[in-house]
PASEBA-477352 format. One record per residue (C-alpha): residue number from 1; x, z, y. Coordinates in steps of 0.25 Angstrom, whole numbers, plus 5000, padded with zeros to 4 digits. Layout:
% PASEBA-477352
{kollo: NUM&px: X&pz: Z&py: Y}
...
***
This chain:
% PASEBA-477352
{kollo: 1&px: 4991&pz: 4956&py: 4852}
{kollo: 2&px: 5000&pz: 4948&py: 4859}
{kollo: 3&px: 4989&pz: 4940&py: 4866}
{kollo: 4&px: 4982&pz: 4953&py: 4870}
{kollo: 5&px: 4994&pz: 4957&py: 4875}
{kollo: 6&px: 4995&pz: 4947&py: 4885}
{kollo: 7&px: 4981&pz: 4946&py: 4889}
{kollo: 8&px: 4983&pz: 4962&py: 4892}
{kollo: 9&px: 4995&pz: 4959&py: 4899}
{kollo: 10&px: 4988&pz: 4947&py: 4907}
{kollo: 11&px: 4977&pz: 4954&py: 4913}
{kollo: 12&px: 4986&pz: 4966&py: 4916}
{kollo: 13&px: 4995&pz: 4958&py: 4927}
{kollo: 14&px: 4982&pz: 4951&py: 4932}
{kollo: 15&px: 4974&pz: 4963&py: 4936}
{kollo: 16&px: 4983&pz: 4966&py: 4949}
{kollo: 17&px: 4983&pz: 4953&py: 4952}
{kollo: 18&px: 4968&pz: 4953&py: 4952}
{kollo: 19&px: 4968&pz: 4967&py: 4959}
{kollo: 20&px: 4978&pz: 4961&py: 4969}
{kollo: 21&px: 4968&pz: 4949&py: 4972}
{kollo: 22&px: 4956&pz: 4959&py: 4975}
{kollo: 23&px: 4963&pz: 4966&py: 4986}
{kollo: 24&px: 4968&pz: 4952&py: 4992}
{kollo: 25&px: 4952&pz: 4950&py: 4992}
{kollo: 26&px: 4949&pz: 4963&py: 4998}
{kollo: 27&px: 4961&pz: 4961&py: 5011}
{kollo: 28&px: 4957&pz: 4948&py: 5014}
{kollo: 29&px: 4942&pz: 4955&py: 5020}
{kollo: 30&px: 4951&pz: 4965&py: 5028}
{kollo: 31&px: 4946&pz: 4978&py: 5031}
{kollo: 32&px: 4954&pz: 4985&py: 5019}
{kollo: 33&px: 4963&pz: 4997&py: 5019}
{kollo: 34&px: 4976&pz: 4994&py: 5010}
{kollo: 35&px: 4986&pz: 5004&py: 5005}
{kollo: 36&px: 4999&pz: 4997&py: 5001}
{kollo: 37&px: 5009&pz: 5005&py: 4994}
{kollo: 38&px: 5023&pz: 5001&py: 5002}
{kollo: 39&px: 5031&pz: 4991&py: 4995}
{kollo: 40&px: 5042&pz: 4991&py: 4984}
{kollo: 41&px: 5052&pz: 5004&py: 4987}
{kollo: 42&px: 5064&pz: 5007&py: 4978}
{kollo: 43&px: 5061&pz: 5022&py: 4973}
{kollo: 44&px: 5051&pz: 5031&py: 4971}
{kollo: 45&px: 5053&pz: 5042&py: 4981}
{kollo: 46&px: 5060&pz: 5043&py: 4996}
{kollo: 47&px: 5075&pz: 5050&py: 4996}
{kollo: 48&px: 5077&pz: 5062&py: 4999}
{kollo: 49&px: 5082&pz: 5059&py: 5015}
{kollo: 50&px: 5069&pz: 5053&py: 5017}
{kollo: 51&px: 5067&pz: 5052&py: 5031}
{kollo: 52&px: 5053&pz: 5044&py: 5036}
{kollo: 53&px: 5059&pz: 5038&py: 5048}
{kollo: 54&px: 5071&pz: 5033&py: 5041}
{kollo: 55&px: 5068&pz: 5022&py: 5030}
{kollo: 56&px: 5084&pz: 5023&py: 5027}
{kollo: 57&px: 5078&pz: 5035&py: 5020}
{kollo: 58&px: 5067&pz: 5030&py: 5013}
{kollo: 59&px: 5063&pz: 5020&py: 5001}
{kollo: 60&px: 5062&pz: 5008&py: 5007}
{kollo: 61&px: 5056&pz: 4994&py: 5002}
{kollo: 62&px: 5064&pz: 4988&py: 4994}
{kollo: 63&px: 5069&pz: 4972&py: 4994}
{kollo: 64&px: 5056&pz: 4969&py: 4985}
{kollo: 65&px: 5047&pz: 4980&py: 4993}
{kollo: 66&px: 5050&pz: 4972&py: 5004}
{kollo: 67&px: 5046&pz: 4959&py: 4997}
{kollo: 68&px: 5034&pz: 4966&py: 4994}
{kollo: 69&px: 5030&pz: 4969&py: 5007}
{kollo: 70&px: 5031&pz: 4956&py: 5011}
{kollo: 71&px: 5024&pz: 4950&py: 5000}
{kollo: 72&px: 5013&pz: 4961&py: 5005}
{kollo: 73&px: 5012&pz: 4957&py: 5020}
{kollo: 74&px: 5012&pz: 4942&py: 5014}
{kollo: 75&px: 5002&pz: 4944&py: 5005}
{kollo: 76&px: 4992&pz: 4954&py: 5016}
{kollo: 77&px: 4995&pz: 4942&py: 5026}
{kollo: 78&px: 4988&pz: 4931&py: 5018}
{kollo: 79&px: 4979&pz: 4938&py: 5009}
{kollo: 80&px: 4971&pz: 4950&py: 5018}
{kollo: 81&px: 4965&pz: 4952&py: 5030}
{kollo: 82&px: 4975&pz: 4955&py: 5042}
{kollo: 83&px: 4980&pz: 4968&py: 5041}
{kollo: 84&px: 4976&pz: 4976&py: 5052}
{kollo: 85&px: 4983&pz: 4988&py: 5051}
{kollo: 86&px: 4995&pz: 4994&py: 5042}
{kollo: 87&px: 4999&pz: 5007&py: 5041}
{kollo: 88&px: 5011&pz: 5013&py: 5035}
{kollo: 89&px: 5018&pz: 5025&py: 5029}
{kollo: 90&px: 5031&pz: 5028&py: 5037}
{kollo: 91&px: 5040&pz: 5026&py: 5025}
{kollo: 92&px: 5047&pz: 5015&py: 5027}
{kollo: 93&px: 5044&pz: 5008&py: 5013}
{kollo: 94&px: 5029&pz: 5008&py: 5017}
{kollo: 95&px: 5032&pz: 5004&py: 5032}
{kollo: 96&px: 5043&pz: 4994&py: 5026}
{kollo: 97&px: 5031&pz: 4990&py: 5018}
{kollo: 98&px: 5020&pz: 4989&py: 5030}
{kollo: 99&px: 5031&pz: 4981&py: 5040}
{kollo: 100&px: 5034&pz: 4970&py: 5029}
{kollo: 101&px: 5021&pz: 4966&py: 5026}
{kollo: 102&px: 5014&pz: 4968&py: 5037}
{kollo: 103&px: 5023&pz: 4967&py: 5049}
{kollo: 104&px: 5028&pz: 4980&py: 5058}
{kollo: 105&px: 5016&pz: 4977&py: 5069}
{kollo: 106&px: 5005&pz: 4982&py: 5059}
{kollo: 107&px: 5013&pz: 4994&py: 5053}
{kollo: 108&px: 5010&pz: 5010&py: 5059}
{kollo: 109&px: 5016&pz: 5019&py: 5051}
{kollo: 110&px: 5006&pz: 5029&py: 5046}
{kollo: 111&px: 5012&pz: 5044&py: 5042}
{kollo: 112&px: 4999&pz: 5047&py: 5034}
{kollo: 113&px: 5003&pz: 5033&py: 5023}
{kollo: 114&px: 5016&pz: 5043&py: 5021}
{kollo: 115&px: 5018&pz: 5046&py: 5007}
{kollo: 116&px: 5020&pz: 5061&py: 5004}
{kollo: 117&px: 5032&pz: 5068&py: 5003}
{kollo: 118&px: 5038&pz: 5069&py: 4988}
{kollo: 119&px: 5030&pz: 5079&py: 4980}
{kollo: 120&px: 5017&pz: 5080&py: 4991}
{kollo: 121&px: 5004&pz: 5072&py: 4991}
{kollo: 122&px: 4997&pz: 5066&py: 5002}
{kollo: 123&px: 4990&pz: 5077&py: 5010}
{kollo: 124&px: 4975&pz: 5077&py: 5015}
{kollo: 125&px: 4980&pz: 5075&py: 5027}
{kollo: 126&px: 4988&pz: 5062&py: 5026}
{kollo: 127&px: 4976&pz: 5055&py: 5017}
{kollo: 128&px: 4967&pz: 5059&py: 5026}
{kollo: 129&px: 4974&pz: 5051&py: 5036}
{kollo: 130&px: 4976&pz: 5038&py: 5028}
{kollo: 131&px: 4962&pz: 5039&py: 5024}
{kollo: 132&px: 4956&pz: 5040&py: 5037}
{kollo: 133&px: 4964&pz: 5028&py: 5041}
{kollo: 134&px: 4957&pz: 5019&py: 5031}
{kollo: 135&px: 4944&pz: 5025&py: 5033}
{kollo: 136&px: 4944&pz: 5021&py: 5049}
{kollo: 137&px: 4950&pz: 5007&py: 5045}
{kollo: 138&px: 4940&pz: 4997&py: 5048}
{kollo: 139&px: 4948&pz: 4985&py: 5052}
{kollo: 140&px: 4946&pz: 4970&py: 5047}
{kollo: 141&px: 4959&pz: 4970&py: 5042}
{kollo: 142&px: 4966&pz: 4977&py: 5032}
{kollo: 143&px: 4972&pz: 4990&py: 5034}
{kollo: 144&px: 4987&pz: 4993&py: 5025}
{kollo: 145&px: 4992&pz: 5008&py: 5023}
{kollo: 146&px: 5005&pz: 5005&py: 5017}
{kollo: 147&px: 5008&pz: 5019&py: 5010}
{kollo: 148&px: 5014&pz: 5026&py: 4998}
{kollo: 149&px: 5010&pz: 5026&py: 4982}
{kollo: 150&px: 5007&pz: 5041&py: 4985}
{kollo: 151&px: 4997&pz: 5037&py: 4995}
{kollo: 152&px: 4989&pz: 5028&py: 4990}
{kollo: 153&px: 4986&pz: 5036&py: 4978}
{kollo: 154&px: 4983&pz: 5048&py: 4985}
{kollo: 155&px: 4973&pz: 5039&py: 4994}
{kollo: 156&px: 4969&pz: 5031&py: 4981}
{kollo: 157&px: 4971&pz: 5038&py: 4970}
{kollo: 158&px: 4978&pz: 5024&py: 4965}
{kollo: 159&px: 4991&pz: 5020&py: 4965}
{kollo: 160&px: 4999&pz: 5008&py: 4971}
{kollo: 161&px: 5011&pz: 4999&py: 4967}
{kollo: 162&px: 5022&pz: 4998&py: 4977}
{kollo: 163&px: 5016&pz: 4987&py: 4986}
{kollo: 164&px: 5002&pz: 4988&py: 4981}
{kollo: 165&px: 4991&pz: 4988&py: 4991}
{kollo: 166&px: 4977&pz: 4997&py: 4988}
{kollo: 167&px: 4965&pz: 4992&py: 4994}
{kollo: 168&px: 4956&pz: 5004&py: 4997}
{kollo: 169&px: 4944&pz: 5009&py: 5005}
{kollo: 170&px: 4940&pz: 5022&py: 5008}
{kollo: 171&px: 4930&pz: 5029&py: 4997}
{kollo: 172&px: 4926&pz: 5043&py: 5002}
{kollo: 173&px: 4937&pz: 5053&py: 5002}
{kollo: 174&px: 4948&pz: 5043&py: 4996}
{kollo: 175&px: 4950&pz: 5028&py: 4994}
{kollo: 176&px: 4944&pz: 5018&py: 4985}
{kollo: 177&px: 4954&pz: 5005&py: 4980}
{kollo: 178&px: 4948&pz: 4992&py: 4983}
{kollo: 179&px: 4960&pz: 4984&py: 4980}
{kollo: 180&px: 4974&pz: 4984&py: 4976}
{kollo: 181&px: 4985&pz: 4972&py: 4979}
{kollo: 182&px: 4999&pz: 4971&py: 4972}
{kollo: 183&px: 5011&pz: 4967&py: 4979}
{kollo: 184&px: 5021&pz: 4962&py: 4966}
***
């Protein structure tokens, strides 16, 4: 039992290893749309005096969110394709999140990558937007939306660990997951 129980446990931590791998494969050919869930962030919710132009007001990265995004940048500079273009949500854990790893030159915020305000969804309006960016992507390097968790599973259906990239392509009215890679 014991035996089995290792095995079990084994193969458990080497599938998002292999998963992780996958994606690496797919960014190294470029022409990929990634949505990454903004790094480690203390809390689960923005305070009460959330204001979106003063991080001071916000959850922001924390020291190992930061380390995180580092690790990221490192990791999309020797393992992908260039990364042509990276938009971010305004809030400053996912813009924090975009600047370290990928440097402030590539960053435009992008309101419609805002998650929702507490106790709403994300409106037609608002997916419509982000999906009409990735449909019109046609670069040959990557394209990164850094966002929210309520984001990517309203685009995906999925959800995303802090720091955890989601390889997608557009499929019809949604998007289809071609890839994940975990940032530990």
């Amino acid at each position: 039992m014991r035996l089995i129980t290792t095995i079990l446990v084994l193969l458990l931590s080497l599938a998002p290893a292999a998963a992780t791998e996958a994606g690496w494969a797919l960014l190294r050919n470029g022409g990929h749309v990634v949505l990454l869930r903004h790094a480690i962030t203390p809390g689960t919710v923005e305070p009460a005096t959330f204001d979106i132009e003063n991080c001071a007001t916000q959850r922001n990265l924390s020291d190992r969110g930061k380390q995180q995004a580092r690790k990221m940048g490192a990791l999309f500079a020797a393992r992908a394709e260039t990364t042509e273009r990276v938009l971010s949500s305004r809030y400053c854990n996912a813009l924090e999140t975009a600047r370290i790893a990928f440097g402030d030159r590539l960053v435009e915020p992008f309101a419609a990558l805002d998650q929702p305000l507490p106790g709403t969804q994300i409106d037609d309006a608002q997916k419509e937007e982000i999906m009409n960016t990735i449909r019109t992507f046609d670069g040959s390097g990557n394209l990164v939306l850094v966002t929210h968790l309520e984001i990517i599973v309203a685009l995906t259906g999925q959800t995303a660990r802090e720091g955890e990239a989601v390889i997608v392509r557009p499929d019809g009215e949604g998007l289809h997951i071609l890839g994940r890679i975990v940032f530990n």
